[in-house]
N, C-alpha and C positions, 0 to 999 in steps of 0.2 A: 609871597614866595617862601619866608619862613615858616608859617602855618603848615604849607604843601611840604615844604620836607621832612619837619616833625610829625606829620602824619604816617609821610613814605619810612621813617625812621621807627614808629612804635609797628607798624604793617612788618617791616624785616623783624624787627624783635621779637614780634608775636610766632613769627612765622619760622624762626631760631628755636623760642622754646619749644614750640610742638615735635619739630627735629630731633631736640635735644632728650624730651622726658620719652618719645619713640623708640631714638636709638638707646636710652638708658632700660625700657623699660624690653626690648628685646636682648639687652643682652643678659640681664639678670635672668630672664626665662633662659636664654640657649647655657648659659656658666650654671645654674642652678636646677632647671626643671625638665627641657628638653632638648634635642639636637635634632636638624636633618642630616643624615647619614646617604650616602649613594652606595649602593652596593658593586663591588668590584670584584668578576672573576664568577667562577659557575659554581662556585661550593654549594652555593644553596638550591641548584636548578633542581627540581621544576618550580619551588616554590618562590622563591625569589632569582629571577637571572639580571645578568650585571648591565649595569645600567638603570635599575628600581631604585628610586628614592621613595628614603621611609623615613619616621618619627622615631627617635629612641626616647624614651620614658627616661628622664633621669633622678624620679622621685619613687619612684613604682615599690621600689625594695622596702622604702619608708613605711608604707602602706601594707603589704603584704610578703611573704615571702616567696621565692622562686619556687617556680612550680616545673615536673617535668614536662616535656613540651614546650616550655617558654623559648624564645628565638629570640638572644640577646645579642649587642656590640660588646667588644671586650679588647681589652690591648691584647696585644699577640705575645707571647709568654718566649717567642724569641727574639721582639724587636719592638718594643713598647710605642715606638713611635708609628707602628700599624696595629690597625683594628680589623679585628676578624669579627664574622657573624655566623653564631653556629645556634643550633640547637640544644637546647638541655635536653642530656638522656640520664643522667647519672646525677643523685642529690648526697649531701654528705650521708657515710653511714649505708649508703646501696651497694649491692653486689651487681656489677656487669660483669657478665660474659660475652664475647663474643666467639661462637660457636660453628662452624661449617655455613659460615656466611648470614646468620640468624643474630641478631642480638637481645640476651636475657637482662632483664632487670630484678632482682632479686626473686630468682627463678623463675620469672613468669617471662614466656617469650611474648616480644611485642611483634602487634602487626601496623606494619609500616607503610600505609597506602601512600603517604606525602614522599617519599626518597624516592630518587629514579633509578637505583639498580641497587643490586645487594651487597650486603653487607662487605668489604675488601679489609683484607692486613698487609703491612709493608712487611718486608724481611726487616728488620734490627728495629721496629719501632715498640710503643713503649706495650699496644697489647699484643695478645699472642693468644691463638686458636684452641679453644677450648679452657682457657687458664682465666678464673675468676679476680676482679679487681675491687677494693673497696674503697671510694671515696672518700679518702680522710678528711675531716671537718673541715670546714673555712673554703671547702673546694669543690668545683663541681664538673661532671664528666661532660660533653659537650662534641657533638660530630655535628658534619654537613646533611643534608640532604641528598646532598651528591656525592654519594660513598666514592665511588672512584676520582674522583677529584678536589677534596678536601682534605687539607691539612687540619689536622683536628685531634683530640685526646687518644684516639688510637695508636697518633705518631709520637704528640710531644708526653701524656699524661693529662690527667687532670689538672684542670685551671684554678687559679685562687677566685674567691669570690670577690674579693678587693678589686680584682682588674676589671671586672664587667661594669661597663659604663652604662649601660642602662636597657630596658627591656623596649624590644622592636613592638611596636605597639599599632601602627597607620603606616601605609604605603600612598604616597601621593601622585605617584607619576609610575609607570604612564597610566592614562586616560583610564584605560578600560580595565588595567588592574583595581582602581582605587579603592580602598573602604580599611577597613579595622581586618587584626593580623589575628588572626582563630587557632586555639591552640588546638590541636588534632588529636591530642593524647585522651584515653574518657576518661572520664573523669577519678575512677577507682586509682589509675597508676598513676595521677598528678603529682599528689604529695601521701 
């Protein structure tokens, strides 16, 4: 009887450590490498709608730098304890405009086949209709895909690059979205 329960006693043990170096070794990956994120809200319709879970990269920036086009998580520059997900349109040192509903990037107008409608301004937000902005260093300009439904650098300004948690990389769910996140920008107006 004692044999049989020093047996059933190293069987749990065994069966604790694999538990243990699992749960250790996922959380080092989610606190250090990557997150799953769910997307909340239609900012980013049609390319991401709410309810998509994706991968954020939380090493990506180590590796290389942010490119325009990139679709990153970021804390919300009004309430740290939410994360917004926008697109990079603006890299430090760029000129945006936003112009009769067109938006330029260091004078070159982009064509935006991924947004579901054009370009919008609030009355008192931070751009304005034909008035050039320069992204000062350490920060980066950033809108939705869904221009009329995002809150995004049009409203508050440019984001610090400190707050972006990590670059949207994989989309897991649902079914028939899934595979790797394609930047859409060519490649000339990346970086």
């Amino acid at each position: 009887m004692l044999k049989i329960l020093k047996g059933f006693f190293e069987f749990v043990m065994d069966i604790l450590e694999t538990v243990v170096f699992i749960g250790s070794l996922f959380i080092v990956v989610y606190l250090f490498v990557m997150q799953p994120n769910q997307v909340k809200g239609a900012s980013m319709d049609p390319t991401f709608n709410s309810g998509d879970y994706i991968f954020t990269s939380k090493i990506s920036s180590k590796f290389r730098a942010y490119e325009r086009g990139d679709v990153v998580v970021f804390k919300s520059p009004k309430n740290p304890d939410i994360e917004y997900i926008k697109r990079i349109v603006g890299l430090p040192g760029d000129k945006i405009m936003i112009k009769d509903s067109e938006v330029y990037v260091n004078d070159i107008q982009l064509t935006e086949n991924y947004i579901s409608a054009k370009t919008n301004l609030w009355e008192g937000g931070f751009s304005k209709n034909g008035e050039e902005i320069i992204v000062p260093e350490e920060e980066l300009f950033v809108m939705g895909d869904n221009r009329p439904r995002s809150s995004d650098s049009r409203e508050f300004g440019p984001i610090s690059a400190s707050s972006v948690i990590g670059l949207v990389f994989y989309r897991y769910f649902p079914s028939n979205k899934v595979g790797p996140i394609n930047n859409p920008f060519p490649t000339n107006l990346r970086d």
